[in-house]
N, CA, C and O atoms as CSV, one atom per row, in Angstrom:
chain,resi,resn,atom,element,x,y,z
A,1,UNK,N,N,0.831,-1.182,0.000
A,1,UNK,CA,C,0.000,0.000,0.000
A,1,UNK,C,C,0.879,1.250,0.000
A,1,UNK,O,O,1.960,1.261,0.590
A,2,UNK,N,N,0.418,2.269,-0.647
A,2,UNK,CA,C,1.143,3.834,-1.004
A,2,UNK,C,C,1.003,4.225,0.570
A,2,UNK,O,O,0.142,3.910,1.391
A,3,UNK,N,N,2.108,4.986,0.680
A,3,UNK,CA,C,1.789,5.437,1.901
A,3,UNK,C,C,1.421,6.683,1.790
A,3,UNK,O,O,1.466,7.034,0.611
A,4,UNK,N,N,0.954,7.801,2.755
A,4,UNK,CA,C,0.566,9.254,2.823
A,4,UNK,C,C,0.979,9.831,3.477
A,4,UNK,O,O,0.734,9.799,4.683
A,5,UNK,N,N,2.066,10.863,2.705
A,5,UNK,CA,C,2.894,11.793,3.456
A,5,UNK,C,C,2.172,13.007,3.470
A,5,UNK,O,O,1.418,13.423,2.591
A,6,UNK,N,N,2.483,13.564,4.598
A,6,UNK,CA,C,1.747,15.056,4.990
A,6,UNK,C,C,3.249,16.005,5.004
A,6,UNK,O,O,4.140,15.727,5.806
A,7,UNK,N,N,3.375,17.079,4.066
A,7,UNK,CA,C,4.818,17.844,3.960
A,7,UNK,C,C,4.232,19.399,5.212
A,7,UNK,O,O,3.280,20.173,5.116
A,8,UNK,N,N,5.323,19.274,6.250
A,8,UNK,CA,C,5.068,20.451,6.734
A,8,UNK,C,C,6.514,21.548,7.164
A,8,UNK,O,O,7.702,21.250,7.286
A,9,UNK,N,N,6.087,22.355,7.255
A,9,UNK,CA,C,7.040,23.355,6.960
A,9,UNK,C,C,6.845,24.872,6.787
A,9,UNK,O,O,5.824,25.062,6.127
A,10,UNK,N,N,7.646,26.398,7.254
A,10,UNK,CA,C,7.266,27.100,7.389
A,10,UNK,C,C,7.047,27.480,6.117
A,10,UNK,O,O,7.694,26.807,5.315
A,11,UNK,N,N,6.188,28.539,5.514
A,11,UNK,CA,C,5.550,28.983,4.132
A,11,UNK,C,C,5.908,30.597,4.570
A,11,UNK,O,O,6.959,30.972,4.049
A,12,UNK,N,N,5.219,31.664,5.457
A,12,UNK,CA,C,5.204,32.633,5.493
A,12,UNK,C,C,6.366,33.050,5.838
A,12,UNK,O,O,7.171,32.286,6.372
A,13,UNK,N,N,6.645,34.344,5.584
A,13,UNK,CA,C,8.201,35.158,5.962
A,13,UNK,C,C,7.750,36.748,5.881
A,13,UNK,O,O,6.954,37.168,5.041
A,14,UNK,N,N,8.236,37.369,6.649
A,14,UNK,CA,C,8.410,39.023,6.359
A,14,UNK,C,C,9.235,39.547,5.067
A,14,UNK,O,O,9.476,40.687,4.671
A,15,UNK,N,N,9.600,38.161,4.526
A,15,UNK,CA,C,10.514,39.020,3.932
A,15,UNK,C,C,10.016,37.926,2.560
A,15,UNK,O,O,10.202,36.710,2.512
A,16,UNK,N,N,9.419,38.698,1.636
A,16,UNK,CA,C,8.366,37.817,0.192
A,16,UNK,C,C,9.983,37.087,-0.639
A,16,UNK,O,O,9.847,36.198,-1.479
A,17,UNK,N,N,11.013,37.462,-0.363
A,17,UNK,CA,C,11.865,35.884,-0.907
A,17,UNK,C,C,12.120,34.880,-0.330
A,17,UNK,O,O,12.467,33.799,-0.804
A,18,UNK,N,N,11.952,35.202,0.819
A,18,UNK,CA,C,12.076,33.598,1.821
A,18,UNK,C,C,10.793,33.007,1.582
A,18,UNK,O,O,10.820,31.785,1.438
A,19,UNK,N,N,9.501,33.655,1.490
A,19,UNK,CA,C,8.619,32.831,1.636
A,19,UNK,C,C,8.536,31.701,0.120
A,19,UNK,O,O,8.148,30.537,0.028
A,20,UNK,N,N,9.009,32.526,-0.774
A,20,UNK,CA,C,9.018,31.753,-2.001
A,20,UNK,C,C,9.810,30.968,-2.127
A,20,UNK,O,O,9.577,30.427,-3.208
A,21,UNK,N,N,10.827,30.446,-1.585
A,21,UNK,CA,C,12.056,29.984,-1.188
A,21,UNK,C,C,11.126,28.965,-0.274
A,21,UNK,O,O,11.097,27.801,-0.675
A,22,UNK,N,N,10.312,29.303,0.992
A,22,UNK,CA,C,9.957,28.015,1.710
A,22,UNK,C,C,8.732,27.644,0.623
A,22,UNK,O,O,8.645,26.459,0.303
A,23,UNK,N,N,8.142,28.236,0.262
A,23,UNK,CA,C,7.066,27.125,-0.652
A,23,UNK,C,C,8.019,26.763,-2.022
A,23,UNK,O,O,7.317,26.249,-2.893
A,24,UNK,N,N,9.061,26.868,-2.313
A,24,UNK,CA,C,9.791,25.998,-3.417
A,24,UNK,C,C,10.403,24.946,-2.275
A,24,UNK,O,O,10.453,23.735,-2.492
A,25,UNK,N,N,10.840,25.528,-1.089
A,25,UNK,CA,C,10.804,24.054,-0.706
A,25,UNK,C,C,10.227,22.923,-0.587
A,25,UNK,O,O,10.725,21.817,-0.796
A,26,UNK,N,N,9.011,23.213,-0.199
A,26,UNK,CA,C,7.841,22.355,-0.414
A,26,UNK,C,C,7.378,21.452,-1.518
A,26,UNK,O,O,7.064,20.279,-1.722
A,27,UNK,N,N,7.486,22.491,-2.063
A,27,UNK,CA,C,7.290,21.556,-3.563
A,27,UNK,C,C,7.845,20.728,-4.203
A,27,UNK,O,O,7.413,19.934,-5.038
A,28,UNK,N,N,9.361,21.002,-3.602
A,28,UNK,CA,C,10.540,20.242,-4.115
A,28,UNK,C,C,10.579,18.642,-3.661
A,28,UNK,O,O,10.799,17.576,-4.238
A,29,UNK,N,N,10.171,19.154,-2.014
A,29,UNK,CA,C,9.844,17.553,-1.473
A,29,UNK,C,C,8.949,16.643,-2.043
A,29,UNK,O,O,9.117,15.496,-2.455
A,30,UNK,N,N,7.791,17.495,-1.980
A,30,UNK,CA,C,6.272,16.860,-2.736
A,30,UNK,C,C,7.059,16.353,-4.088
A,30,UNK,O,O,7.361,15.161,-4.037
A,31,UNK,N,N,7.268,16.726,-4.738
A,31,UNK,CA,C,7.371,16.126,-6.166
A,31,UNK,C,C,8.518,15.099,-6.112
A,31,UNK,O,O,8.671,14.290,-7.028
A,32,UNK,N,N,9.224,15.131,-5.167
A,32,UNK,CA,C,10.961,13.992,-5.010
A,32,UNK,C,C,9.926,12.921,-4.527
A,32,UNK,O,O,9.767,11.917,-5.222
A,33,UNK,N,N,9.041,13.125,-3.085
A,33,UNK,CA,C,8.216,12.178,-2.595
A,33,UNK,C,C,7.318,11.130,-3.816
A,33,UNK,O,O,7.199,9.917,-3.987
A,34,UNK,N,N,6.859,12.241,-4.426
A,34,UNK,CA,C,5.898,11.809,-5.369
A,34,UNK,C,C,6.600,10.846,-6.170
A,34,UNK,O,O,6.204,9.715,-6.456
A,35,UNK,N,N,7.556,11.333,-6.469
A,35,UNK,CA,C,8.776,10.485,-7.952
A,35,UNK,C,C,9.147,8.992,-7.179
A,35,UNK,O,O,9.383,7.982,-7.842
A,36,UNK,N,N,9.159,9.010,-5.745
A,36,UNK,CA,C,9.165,8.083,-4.927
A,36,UNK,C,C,8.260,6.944,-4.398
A,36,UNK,O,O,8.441,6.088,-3.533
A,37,UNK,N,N,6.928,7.312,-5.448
A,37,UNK,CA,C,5.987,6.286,-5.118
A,37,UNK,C,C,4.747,6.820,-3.734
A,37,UNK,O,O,3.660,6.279,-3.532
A,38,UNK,N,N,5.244,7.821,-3.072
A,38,UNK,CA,C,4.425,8.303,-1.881
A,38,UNK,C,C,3.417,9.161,-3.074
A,38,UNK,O,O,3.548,9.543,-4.237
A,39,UNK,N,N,2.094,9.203,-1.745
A,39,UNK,CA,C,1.200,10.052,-2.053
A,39,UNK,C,C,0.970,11.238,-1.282
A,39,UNK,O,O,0.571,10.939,-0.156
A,40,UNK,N,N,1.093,12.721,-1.506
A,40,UNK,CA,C,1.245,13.599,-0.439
A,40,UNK,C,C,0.658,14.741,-0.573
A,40,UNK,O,O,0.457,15.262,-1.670
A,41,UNK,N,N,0.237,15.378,0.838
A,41,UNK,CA,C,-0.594,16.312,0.652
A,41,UNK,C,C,0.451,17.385,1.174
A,41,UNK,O,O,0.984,17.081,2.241
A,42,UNK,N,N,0.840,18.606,0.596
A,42,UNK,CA,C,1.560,20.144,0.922
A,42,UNK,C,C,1.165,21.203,0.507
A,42,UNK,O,O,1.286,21.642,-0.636
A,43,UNK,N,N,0.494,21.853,1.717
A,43,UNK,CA,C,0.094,23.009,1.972
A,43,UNK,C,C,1.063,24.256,1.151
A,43,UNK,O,O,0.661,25.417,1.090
A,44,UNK,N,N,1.928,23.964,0.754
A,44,UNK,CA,C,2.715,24.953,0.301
A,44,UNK,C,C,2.407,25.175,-1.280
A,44,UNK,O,O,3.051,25.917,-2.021
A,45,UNK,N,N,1.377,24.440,-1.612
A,45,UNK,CA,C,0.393,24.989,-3.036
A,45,UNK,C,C,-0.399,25.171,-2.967
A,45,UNK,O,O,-1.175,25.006,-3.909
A,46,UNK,N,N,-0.842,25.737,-1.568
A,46,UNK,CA,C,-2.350,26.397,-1.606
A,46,UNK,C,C,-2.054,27.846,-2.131
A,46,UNK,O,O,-3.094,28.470,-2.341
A,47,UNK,N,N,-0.865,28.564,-2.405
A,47,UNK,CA,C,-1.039,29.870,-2.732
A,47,UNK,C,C,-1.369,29.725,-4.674
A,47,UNK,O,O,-1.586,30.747,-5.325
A,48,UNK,N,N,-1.354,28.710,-5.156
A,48,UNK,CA,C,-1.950,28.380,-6.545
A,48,UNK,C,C,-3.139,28.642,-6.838
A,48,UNK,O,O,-3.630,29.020,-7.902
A,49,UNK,N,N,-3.780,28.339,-5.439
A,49,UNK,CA,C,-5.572,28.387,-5.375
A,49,UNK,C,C,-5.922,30.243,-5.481
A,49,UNK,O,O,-6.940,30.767,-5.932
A,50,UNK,N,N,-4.895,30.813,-4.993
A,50,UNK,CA,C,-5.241,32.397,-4.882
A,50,UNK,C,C,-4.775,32.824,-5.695
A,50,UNK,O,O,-5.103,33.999,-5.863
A,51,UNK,N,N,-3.930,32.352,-6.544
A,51,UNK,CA,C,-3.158,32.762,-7.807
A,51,UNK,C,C,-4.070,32.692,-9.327
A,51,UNK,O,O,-3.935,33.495,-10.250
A,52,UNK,N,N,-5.212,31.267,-9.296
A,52,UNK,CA,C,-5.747,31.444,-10.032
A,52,UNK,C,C,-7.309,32.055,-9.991
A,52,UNK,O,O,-8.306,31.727,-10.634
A,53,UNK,N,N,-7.095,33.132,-8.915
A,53,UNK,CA,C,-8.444,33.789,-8.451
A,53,UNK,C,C,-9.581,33.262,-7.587
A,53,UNK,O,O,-10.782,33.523,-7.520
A,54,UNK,N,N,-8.529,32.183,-6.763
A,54,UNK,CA,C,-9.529,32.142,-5.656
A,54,UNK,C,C,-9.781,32.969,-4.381
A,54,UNK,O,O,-10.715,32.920,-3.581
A,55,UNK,N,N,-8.793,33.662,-4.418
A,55,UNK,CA,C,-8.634,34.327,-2.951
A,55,UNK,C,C,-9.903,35.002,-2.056
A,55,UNK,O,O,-10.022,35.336,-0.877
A,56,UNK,N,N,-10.772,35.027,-3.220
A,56,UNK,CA,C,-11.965,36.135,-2.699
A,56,UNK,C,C,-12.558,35.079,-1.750
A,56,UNK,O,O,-13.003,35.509,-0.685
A,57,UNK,N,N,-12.630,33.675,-2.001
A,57,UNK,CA,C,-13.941,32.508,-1.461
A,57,UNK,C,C,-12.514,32.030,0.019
A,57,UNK,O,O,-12.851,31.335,0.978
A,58,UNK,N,N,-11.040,32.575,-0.132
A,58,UNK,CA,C,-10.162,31.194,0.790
A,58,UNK,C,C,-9.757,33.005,2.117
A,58,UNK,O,O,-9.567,34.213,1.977
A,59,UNK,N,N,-9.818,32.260,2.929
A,59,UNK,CA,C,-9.212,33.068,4.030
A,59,UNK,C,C,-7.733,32.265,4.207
A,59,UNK,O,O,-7.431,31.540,3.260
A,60,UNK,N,N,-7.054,32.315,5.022
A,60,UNK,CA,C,-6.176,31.726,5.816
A,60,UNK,C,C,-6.269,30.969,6.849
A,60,UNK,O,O,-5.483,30.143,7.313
A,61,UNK,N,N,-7.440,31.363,7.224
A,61,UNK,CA,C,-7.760,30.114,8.625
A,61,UNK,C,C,-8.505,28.641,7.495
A,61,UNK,O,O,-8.314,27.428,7.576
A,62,UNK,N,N,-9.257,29.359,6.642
A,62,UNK,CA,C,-9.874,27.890,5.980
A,62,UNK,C,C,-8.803,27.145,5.482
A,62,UNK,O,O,-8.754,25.954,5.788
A,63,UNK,N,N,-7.755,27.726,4.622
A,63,UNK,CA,C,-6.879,27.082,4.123
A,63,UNK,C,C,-5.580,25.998,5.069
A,63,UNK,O,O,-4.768,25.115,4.793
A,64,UNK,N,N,-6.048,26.752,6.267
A,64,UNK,CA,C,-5.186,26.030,7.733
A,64,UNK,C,C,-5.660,24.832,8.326
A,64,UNK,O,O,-5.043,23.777,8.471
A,65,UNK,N,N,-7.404,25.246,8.818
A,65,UNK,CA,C,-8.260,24.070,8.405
A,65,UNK,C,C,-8.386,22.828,7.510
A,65,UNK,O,O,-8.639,21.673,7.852
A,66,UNK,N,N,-8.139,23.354,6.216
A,66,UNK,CA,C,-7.989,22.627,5.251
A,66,UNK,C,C,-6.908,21.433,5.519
A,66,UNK,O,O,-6.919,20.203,5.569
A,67,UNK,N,N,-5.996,22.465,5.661
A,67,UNK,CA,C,-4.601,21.233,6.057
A,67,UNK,C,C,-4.828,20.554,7.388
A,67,UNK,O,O,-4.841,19.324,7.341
A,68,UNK,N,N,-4.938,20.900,8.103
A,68,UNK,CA,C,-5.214,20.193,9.685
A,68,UNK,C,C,-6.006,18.838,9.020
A,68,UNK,O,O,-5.523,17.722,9.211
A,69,UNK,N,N,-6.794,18.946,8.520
A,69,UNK,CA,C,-7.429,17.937,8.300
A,69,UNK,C,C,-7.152,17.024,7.791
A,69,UNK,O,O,-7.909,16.070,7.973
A,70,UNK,N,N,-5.966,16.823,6.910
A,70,UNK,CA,C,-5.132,16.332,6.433
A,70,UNK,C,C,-4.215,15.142,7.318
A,70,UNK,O,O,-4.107,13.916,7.278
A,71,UNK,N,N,-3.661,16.204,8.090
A,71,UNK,CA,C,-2.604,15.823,9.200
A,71,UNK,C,C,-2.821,14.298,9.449
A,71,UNK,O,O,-2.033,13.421,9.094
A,72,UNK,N,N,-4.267,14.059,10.259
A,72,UNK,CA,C,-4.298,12.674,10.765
A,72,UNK,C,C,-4.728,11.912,9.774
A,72,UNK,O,O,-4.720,10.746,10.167
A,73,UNK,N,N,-5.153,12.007,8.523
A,73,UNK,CA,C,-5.039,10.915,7.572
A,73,UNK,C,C,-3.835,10.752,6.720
A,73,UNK,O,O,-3.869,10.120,5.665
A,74,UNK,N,N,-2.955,11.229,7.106
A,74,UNK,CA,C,-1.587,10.659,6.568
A,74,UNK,C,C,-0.891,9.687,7.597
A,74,UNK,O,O,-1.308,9.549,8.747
A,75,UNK,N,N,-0.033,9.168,7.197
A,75,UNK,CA,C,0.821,7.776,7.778
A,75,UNK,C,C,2.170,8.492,8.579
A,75,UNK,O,O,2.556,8.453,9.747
A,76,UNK,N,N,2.738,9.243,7.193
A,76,UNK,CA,C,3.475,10.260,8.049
A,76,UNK,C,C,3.938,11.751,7.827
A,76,UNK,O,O,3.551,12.555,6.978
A,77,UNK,N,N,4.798,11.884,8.746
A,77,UNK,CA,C,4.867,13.836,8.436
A,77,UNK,C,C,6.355,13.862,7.905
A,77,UNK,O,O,7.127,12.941,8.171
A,78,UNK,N,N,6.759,15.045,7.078
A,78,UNK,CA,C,7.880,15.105,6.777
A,78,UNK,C,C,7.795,16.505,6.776
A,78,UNK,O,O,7.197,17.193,5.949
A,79,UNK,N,N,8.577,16.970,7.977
A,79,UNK,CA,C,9.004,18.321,8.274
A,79,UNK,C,C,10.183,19.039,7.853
A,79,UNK,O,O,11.333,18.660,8.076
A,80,UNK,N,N,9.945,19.803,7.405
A,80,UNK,CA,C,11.062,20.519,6.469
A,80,UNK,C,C,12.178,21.823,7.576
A,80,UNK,O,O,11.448,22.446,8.346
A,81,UNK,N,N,13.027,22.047,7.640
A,81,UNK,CA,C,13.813,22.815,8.079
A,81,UNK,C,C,13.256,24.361,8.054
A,81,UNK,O,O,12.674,24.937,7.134
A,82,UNK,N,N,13.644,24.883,9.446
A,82,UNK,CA,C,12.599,26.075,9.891
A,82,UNK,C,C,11.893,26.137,10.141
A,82,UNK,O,O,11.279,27.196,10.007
A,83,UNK,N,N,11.199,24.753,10.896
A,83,UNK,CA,C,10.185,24.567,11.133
A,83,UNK,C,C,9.966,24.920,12.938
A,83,UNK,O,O,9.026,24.773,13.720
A,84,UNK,N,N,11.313,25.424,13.049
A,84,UNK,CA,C,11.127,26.029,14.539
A,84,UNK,C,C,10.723,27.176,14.879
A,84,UNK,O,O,10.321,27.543,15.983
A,85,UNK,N,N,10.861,27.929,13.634
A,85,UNK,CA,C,10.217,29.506,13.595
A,85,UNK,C,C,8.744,29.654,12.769
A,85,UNK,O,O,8.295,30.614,12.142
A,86,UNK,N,N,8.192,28.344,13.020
A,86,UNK,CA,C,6.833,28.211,11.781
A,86,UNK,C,C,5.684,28.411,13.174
A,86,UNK,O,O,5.918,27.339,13.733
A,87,UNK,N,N,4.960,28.876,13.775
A,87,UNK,CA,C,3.525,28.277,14.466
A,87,UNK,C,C,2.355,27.250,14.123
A,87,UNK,O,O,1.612,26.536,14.796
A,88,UNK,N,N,2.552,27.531,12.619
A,88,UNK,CA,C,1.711,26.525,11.772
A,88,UNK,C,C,1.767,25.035,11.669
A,88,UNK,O,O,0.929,24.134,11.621
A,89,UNK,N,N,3.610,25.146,11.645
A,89,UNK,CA,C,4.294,23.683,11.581
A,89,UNK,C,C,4.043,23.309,12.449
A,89,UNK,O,O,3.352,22.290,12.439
A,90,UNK,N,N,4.483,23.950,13.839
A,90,UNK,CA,C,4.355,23.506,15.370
A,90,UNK,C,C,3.301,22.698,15.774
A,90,UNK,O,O,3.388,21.694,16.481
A,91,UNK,N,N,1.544,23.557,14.924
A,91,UNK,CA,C,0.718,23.151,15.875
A,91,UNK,C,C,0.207,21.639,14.603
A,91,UNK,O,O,-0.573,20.736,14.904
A,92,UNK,N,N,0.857,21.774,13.368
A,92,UNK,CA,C,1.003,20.717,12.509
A,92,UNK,C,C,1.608,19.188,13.721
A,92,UNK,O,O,0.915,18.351,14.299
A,93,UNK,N,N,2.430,19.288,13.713
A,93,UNK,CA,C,3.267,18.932,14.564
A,93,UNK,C,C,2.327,18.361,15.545
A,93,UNK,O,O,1.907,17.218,15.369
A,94,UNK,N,N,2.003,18.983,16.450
A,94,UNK,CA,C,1.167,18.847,17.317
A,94,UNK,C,C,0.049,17.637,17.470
A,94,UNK,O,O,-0.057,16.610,18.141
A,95,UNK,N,N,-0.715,18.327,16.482
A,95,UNK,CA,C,-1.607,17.177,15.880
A,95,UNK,C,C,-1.225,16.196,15.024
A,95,UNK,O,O,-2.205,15.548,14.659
A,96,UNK,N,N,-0.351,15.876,14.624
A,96,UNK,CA,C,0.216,14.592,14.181
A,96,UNK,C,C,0.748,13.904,15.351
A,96,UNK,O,O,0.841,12.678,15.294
A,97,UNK,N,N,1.021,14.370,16.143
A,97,UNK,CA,C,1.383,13.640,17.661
A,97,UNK,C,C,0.336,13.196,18.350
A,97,UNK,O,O,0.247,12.167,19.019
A,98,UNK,N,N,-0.566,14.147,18.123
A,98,UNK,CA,C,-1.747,13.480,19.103
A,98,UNK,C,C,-2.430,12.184,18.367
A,98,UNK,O,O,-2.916,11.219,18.957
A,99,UNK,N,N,-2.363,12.365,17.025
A,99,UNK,CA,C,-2.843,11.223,15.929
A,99,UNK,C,C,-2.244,9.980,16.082
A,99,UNK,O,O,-2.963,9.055,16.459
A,100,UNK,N,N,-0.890,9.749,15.831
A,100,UNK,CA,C,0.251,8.751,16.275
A,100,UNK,C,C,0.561,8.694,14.935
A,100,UNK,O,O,0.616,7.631,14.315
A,101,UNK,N,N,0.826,10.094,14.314
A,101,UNK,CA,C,1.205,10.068,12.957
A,101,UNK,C,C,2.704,10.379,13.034
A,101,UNK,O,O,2.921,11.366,13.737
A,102,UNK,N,N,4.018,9.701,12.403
A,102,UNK,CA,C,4.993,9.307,12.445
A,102,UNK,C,C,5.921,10.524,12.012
A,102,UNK,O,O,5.830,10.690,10.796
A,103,UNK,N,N,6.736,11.376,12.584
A,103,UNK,CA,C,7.176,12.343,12.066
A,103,UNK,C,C,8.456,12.232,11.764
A,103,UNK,O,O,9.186,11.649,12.566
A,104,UNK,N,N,8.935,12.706,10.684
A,104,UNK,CA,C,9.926,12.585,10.165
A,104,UNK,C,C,10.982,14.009,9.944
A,104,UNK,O,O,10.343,14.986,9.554
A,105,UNK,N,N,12.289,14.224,10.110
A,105,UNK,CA,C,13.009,15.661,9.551
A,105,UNK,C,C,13.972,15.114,8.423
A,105,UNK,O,O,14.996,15.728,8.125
A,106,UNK,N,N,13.662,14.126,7.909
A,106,UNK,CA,C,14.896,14.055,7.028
A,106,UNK,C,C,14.221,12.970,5.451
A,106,UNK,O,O,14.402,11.753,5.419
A,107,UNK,N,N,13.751,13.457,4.726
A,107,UNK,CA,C,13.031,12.880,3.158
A,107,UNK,C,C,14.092,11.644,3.267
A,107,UNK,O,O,13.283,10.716,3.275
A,108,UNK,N,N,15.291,11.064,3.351
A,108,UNK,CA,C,15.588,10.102,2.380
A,108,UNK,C,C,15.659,9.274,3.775
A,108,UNK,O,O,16.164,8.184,3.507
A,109,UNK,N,N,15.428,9.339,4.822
A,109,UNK,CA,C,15.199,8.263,5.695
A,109,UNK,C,C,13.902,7.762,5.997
A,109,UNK,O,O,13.690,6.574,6.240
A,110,UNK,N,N,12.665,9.022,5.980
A,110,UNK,CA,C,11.337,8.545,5.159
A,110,UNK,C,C,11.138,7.071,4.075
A,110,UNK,O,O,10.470,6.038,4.088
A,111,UNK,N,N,12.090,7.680,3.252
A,111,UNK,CA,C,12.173,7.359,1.834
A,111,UNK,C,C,12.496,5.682,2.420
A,111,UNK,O,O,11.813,4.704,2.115
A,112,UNK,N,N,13.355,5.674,3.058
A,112,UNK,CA,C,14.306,4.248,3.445
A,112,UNK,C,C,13.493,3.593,4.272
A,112,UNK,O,O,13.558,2.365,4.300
A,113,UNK,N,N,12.671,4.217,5.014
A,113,UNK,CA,C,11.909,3.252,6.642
A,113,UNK,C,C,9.995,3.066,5.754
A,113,UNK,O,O,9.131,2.216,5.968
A,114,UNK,N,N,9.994,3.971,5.025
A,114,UNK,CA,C,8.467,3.399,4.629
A,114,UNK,C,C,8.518,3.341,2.929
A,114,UNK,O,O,7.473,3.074,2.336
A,115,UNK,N,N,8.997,3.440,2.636
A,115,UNK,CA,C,9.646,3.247,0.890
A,115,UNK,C,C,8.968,1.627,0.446
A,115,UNK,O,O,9.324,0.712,1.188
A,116,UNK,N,N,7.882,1.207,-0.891
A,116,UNK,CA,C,8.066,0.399,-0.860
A,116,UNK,C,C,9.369,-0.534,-1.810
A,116,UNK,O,O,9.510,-1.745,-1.640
């Protein structure tokens, strides 16, 4: 069975090149994961949804929601670096703990312990 990775990691920054920088991180994982046979859900392409004119119908809390919900139907988490200065990640985090969802900081040991 595919397993379901949940990618978490900080997205926002004060400063609009880091943030593009953490959602290319994101993506980078998602798609290495993906090339890897995992199936995964990352929040770090929800700014696509506002890009192609959704923004008027998405707040930020729905889109947070959105992901939370996520969290406990994945198998496991793969947390991306900076995720100590994220609140989002944290409370990501959080609730994957309370789930007994398996967290991970490093993609190719993911890759190695649930890889089929």
């Amino acid at each position: 069975m595919t397993k379901r990775i949940y990618i978490a990691g900080p997205i926002r920054s004060q400063d609009p090149i880091q943030m593009l920088l953490n959602i290319r991180a994101g993506i980078d994982e998602f798609a290495w994961l993906i090339s890897k046979g995992f199936h995964c859900f990352c929040p770090h392409l929800d700014f696509q949804a506002v890009l192609n004119g959704y923004g008027s119908l998405l707040t930020a809390e729905l889109l947070q929601a959105n992901s939370m919900a996520w969290v406990e139907k994945c198998d496991a988490m793969l947390v991306l670096p900076g995720w100590e200065l994220s609140c989002g990640t944290k409370a990501e985090m959080d609730r994957a703990q309370m789930a007994g969802v398996v967290i991970y900081h490093d993609a190719e040991q993911l890759v190695r312990e649930l890889g089929e």
